[in-house]
N, C-alpha and C positions, 0 to 999 in steps of 0.2 A: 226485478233486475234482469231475469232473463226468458219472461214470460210476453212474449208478443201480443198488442194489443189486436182486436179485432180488426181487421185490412177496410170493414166498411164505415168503422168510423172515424178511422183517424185517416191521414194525409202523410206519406211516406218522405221525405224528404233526400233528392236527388243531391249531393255534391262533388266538385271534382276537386283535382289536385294540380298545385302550379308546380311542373316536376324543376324546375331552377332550384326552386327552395325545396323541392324532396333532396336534392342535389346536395344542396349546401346543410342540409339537416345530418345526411352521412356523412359527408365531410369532415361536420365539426366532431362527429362520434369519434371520426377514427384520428384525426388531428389529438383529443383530449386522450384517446387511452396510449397512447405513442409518447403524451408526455406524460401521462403517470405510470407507464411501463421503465421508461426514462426513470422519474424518480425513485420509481422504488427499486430500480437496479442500484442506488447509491447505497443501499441494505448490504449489500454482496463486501462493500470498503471497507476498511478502517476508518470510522468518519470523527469528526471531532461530535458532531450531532448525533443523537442516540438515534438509533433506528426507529422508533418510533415517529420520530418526527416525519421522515421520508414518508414512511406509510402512511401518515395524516395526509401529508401533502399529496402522494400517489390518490387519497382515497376522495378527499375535496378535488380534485383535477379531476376522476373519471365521475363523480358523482355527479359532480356540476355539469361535463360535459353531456351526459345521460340527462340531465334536466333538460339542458341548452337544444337537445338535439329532438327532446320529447316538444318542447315550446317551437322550436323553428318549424319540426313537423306540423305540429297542431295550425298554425299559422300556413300551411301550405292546403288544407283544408277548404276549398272555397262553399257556403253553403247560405242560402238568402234568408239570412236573418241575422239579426245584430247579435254579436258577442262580450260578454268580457270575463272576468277571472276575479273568482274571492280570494285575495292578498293573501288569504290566513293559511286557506288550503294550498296554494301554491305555494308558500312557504316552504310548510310543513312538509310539501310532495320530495324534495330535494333530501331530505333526510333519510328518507330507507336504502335511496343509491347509495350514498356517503355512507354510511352504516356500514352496507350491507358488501361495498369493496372494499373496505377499512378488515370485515372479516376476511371475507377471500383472499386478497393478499396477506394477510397476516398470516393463514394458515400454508400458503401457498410459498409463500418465503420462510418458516419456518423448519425445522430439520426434517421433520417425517412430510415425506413428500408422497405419500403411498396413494397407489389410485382410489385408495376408500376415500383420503381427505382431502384429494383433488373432485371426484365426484361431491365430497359436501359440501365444495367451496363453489364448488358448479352451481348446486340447487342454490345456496343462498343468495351468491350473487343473482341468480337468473329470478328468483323471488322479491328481493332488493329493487330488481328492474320491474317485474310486474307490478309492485306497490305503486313503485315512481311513479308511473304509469296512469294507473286506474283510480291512484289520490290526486293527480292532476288533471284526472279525467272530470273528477267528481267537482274541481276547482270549478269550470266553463260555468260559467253562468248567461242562460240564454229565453233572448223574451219567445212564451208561447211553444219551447221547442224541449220534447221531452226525447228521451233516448232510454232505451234497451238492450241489452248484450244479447249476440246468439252463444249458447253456452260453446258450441262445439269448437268455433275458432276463439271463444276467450281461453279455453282449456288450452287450444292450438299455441297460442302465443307465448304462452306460460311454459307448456312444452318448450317450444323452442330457444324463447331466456334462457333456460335452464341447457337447453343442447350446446346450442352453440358458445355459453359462458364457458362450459367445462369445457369444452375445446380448443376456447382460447386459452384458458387456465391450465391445461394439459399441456401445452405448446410451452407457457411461458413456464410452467414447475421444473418440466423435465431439460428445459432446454435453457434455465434459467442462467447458467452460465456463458451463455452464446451469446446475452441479450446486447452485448455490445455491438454485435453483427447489424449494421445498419438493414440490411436485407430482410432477414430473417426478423429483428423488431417491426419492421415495419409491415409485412406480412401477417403478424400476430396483432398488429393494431387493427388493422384491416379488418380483421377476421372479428375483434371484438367491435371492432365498429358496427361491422353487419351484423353483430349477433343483437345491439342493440335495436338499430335499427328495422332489421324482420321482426322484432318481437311487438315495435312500435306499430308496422302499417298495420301487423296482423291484429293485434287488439286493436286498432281504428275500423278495420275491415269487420270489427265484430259487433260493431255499434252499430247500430239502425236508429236515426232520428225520426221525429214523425211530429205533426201539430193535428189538433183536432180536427175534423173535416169540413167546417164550419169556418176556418182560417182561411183567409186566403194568401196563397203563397207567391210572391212577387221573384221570380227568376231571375228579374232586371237587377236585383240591390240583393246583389252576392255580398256576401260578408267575407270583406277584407283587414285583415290586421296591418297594423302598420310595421310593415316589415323590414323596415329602413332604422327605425328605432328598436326594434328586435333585436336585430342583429347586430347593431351598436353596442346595445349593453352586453348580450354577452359576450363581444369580442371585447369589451371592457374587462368583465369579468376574466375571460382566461386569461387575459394581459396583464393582470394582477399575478393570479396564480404563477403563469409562467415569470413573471417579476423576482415573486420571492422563492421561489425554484430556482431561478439563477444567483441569485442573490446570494443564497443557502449555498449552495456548491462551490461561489469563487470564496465565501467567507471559509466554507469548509474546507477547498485547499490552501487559504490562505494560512489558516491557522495552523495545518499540517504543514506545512512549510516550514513555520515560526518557531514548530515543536521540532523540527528535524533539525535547524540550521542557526537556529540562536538560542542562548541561553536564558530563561525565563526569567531568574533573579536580577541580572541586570541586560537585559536585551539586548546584549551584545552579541556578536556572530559568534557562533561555539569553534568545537574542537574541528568540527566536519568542515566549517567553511575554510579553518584555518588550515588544513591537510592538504584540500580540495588547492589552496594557492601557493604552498610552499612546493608542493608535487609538481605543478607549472612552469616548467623553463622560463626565464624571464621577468617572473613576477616578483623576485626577492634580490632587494641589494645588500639590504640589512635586516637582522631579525634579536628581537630582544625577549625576555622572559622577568617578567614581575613572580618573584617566590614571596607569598605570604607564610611566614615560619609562624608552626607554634597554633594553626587555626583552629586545630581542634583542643586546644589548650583552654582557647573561650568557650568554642561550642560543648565543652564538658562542662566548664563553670557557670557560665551565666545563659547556658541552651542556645540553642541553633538560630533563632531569631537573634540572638546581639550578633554572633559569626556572620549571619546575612548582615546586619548593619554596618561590619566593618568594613563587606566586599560593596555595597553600595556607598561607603563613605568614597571607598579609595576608588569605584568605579567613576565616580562623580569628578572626584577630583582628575581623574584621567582627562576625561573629556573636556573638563576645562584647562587643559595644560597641553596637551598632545598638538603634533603640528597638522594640518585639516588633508595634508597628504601621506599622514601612517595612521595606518589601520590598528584599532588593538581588538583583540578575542577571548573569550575567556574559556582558557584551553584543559582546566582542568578548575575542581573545585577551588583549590588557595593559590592558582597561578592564570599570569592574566597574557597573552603572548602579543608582542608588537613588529607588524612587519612595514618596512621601508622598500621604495623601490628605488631608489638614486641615492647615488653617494653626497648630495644634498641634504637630503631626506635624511641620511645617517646621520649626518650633525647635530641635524635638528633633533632627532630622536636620544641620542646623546645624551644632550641638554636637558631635556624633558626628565629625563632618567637622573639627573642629580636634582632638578627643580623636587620631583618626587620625594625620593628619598631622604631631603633636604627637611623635607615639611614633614615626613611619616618620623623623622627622627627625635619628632616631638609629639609630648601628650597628644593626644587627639578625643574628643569628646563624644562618648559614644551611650547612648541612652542614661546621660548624666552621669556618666564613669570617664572618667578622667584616664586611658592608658596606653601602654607604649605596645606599638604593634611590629614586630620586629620583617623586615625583608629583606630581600636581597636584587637586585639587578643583573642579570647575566645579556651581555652581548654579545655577538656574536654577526661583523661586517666583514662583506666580500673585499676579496683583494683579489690579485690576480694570480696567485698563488693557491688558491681556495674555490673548490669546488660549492656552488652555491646548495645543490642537494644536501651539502654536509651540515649550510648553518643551525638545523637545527639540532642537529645530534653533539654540535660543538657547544650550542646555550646548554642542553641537556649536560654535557660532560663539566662546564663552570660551576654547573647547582650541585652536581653528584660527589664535587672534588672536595677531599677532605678539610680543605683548606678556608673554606667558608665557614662565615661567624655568625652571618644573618643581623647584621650590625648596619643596615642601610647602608650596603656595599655598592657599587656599582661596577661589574667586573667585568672585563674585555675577557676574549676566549685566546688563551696563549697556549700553541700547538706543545711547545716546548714543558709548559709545567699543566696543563689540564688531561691531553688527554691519552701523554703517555700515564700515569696514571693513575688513570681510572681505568686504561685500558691492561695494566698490568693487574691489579685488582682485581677487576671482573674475570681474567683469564687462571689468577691464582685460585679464584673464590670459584672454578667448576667444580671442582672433585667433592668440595663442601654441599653446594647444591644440589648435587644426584645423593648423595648420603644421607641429606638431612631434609630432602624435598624441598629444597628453597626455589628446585624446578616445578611445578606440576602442569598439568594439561588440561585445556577446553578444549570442548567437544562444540562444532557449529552442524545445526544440522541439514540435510540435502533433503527436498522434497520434488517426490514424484506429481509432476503437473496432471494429469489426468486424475488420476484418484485420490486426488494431496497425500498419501501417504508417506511416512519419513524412510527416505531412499538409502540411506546410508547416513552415515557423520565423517565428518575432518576433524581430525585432531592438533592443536595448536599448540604450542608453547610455548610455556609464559614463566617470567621470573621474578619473584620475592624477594630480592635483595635484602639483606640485616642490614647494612649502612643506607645503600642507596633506597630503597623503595622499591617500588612496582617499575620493574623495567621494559619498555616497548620492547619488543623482538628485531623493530626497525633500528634500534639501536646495538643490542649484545650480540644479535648474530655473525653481524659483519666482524665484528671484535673478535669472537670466538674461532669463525672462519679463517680471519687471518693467523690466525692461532696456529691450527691446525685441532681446536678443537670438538668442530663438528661431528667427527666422523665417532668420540665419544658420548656424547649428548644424543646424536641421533640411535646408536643403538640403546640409551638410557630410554627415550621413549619407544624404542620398538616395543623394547620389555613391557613398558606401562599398557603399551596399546592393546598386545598381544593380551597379557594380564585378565584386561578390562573385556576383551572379546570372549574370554573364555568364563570369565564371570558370566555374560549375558548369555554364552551359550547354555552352561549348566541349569541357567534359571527358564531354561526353551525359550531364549531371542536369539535370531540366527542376525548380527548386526553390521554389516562390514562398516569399515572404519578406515578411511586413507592416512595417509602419515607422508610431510612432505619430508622427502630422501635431497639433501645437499647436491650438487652439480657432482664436484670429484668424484664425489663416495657412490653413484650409482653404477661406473665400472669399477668400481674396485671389489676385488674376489670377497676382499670382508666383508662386504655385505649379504654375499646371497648363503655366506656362510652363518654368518649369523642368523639369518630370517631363516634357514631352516632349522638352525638348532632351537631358535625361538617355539619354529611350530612343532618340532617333536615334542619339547618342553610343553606347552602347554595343552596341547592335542585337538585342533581346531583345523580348518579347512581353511587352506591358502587362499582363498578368494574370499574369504571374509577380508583381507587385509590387501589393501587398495596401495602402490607405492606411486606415489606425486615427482614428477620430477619436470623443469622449470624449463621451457622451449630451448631459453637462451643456454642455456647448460647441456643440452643436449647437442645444440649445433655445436658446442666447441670438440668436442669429441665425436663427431658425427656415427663414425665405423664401432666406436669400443659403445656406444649409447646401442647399437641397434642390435650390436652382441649381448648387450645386460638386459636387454630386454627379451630378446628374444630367450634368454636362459629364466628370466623371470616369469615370462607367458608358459614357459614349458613346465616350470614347478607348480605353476595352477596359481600364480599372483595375478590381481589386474594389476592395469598400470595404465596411469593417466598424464596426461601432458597438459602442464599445468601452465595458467597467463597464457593462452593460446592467442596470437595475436601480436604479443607486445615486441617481439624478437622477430628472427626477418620472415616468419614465416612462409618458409621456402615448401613447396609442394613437392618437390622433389624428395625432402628428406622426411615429410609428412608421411606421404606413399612408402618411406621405406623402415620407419619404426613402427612395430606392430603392437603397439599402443590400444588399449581396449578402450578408452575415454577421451574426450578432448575437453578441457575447461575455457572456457571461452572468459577472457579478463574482465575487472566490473569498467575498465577503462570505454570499454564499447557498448555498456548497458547502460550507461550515464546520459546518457544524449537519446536513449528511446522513450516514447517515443516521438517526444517532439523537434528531434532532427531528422529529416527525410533522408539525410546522408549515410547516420550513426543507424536509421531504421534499418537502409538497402545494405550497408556494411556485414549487419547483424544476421539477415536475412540469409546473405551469401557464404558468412563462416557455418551456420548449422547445416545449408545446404550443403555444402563441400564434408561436412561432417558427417550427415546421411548418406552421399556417396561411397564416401570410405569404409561403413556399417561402424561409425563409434559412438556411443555413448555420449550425450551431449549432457555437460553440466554449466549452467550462466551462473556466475559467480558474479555477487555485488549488487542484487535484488534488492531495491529499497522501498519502491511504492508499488501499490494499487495500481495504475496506469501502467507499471511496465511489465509487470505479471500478467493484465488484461491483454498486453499486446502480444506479449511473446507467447502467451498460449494460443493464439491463431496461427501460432506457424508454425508448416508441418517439421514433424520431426523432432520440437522442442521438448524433451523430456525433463528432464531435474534442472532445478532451482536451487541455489543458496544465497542467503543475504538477509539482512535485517531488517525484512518483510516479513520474515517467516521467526525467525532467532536471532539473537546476537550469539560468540561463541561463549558457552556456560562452563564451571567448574558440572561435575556430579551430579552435588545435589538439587541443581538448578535445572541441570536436563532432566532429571527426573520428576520433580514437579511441571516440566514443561511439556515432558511427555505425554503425562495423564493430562493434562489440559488439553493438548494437541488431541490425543485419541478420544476423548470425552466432548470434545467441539465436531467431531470427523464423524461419532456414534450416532449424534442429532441432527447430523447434514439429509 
């Protein structure tokens, strides 16, 4: 093998190279690792497809191209005597590539990124490559024409596989979260391009052919491949791969889509799409609400599968009743939400809403059980009288009212008898709630983009009604507000928060925690009174404890806002300005509250980054926020895509959104913790 025969009896064989095809031979090297550098950045997602699959696909894409580019090489070879290839071997040659990047990225994308297992993802792959290689070599089948390796450059080549893989594997380990960076990818494809490539000329450079000296060698009938047909198939082949490479990722956002924005049991648009249009100026003339009462009444008796049947009976029959111009949603698990855009459309929907209830007022056949499924109807249509943000809080106030039977009602929202109220209710039922906890708090948490570690939490608050149920905050606050009972509630959670900060200290977490502070209540003296006697109380550092207060609320008081804050910055509290953006954001009054944070609203992360408008908007608030030295928090983080974008932009420091968390009671952030720091341990 690597034993030179004697010079006087054999015949050395001279060939050259057609450099187009050496040309196109790197080409296709660095074309293939570019897209499986591509695929296997889809590892980094939440994917609906396991991670493995990508690495398959990353590992068939540079394998194959490594074959491709070893075969277009070979075929740039010109050398006078006839060729061809045993099918078996060249098979089989395709395998150790595949193999052997299937390891290297594996190891390479997996948590320990340490330069030991990046150098052993180096050797393997650059071994992977020399197999390719010398089992394709051993493929050629040729009349009369034997060949021998010089050891010193087959050693050379091997060497080098092995150099330049790790190199490009170094690039892509350490730098693997950049790899979105069109540049920078494509620089490291390059780089493994040539690393294949050098490894290729120099093991051909190591071959000496020769025929006995008794042959005679015809220089006229160079041996040519047909390189027209070569390069057909395997530009067939990556057109495959790259096929279901794209295939994989629209199916994959598809279905993440599907899982964000509708509901799985009846493929209806969920909660999100139906917030997303009621928030809309415009979009709402009339809005209804289907209450299924009593659904966990079944799903205790005859389990969760007949309660699915009853919401696919009555989803079913929706769609065959509803008019093709109202939309319905299924906005919560036993409630189905229906919105109208013209007072048209109201009527129609009307209608629909007694046809319903009409027909639910009878038996109904439900896995051969014959029973009565009780609901209700709540309406709730504009008038000019009526603020269209409010319909929903007015269906919400029909379902809540004592007065409901659940008797296949169909009830209009009357100002007069619904939501005085409930609104006297809710306002009588505070002092019970702080008493008996029928308040408590979630915690959402903020993530530091460069290191993901967890940056701080917000603290929310939520309410357990005894009559009513779980109540939106979009609903009891404004109630309570108009009260005047905010400014008791918000010191109810200062306590909790304070509480909860001094538990995590004791236990050595030093955890800050914001708390959004009401418009009024943040000039009023009772507040900075209380937050200090909170922190003598439980003996913790004021800047653990974050206070939120709301743009719009700040302009209205512009003078007594930059005095509470400026007395809050001087007790050692941060303070953050919170929905930055959605109010008139004046720069003038930016510049002059001394605000240590700015939250930037999810209203403008919604649109990145596939609006160039909502991109350059978004761009321009962090910048303006770098300027000022504050604290940037993007609030309303949902996907992959806008986490990848916003971390390329200087300055973007913390994240929060249900990318990372939804907001958890307790013990939910604490499982979510150690999951968070046990996924961060193996990065």
């Amino acid at each position: 093998m690597f034993s030179l025969p004697d010079s006087s009896k054999v015949v050395y064989l001279e060939g050259h190279y057609s450099m187009p095809v050496v040309a196109l031979s790197i080409i296709i090297a660095c074309i293939s690792s570019y897209t499986a550098l591509s695929m296997n950045e889809r590892i980094r997602y939440n994917s609906f497809f396991h991670h493995y699959v990508w690495l398959t696909l990353a590992s068939l894409t540079m394998g194959f191209g490594i074959w491709s580019m070893h075969f277009i090489g070979m075929s740039a070879l010109m050398l006078p005597t006839s060729m061809s290839y045993n099918i078996g071997l060249t098979v089989i040659s395709v395998l150790p590539a595949m193999l052997a990047s299937f390891l290297a990225f594996y190891m390479t994308s997996s948590g320990n990124r340490s330069t030991k297992t990046i150098v052993i993802s180096g050797i393997v792959m650059g071994i992977g490559i020399s197999a390719m290689h010398y089992v394709g070599m051993m493929a050629m089948v040729m009349k009369d024409v034997k060949y021998v390796y010089q050891l010193k450059y087959f050693i050379l080549s091997v060497i080098i596989a092995i150099t330049v893989s790790f190199v490009s594997l170094f690039i892509f380990a350490r730098l693997n979260r950049y790899m979105s960076n069109l540049l920078l990818k494509l620089l490291t494809s390059i780089i493994m391009g040539f690393a294949v490539a050098s490894m290729h000329y120099t093991g051909m450079y190591a071959v000496k052919y020769y025929v006995a000296a008794d042959k005679y060698v015809d220089y006229s009938m160079m041996h040519e491949m047909n390189v027209g047909i070569l390069i057909l198939a395997v530009a067939a082949g990556t057109f495959v791969i790259l096929l279901i490479s794209g295939l994989s990722a629209l199916l994959d956002r598809y279905v993440d889509y599907r899982i964000n924005y509708f509901d799985p049991l009846t493929r209806l648009p969920n909660r999100r799409q139906f917030e997303n249009v009621i928030r809309t100026p415009g979009n709402v003339n009339g809005l209804a609400i289907l209450h299924i009462h009593e659904l966990e009444k079944w799903n205790s008796t005859y389990g969760f599968d007949f309660g699915d049947e009853i919401i696919r009976y009555i989803e079913q029959l929706i769609v065959k009743l509803k008019p093709k111009t109202v939309a319905v949603y299924r906005i919560e698990g036993n409630r189905l939400g229906f919105i109208s855009n013209s007072k048209e459309d109201n009527k129609k929907l009307e209608e629909m809403a007694f046809q319903i209830s009409a027909i639910l007022s009878s038996a109904i056949n439900i896995k051969d059980r014959m029973i009565i499924v009780n609901t209700v109807f709540a309406l709730s249509l504009l008038d000019k009288k009526r603020d269209e943000k409010l319909l929903y809080e007015n269906a919400i106030a029909v379902l809540n009212h004592h007065s409901v039977r659940y008797e296949h009602e169909v009830i209009h929202y009357n100002p007069e008898i619904h939501i005085q109220s409930f609104q006297n209710t809710l306002v009588a039922d505070v002092e019970q709630a702080m008493r008996e906890n029928h308040f408590y708090l979630v915690y959402q948490p903020k993530v530091e983009m460069v290191s993901e570690r967890m940056a701080g939490l917000e603290a929310l608050l939520r309410w357990n009604h005894p009559i009513y149920g779980f109540l939106s905050p979009a609903v009891f606050i404004p109630i309570l507000e108009s009260a005047d009972k905010m400014f008791d509630v918000t010191d109810w959670v200062i306590d909790r928060v304070c509480q909860q900060i001094a538990s995590w200290e004791k236990s050595g977490e030093k955890i800050q925690v914001s708390v959004n502070i009401p418009g009024p209540y943040v000039t009023s003296p009772r507040l900075m009174s209380y937050l200090r006697e909170s922190i003598d109380k439980y003996g913790f550092e004021p800047e653990l404890l974050e206070l939120e207060m709301t743009e719009t609320s700040a302009v209205e008081n512009i003078e007594g806002a930059i005095q509470a804050v400026h007395a809050f910055r001087n007790s050692g509290f941060s303070v953050a300005l919170d929905d930055f953006g959605t109010g008139v954001s004046s720069l003038s009054y930016l510049k002059r509250l001394p605000v240590s944070t700015l939250k930037i609203d999810k209203s403008f992360v919604d649109g990145v980054p596939g609006s160039r408008k909502d991109s350059e908007i978004m761009k321009a608030i962090i910048a303006l926020g770098n300027s000022l030295h504050l604290n940037i928090v993007i609030e309303g983080v949902e996907t992959a895509q806008q986490v990848d974008y916003l971390y390329h932009i200087d300055g973007c420091k913390v994240l929060q959104g249900y990318f990372y968390a939804k907001p958890m009671v307790l013990s939910e952030l604490e499982e979510w913790r150690e999951k968070f720091i046990s996924e961060l341990t193996i990065r």
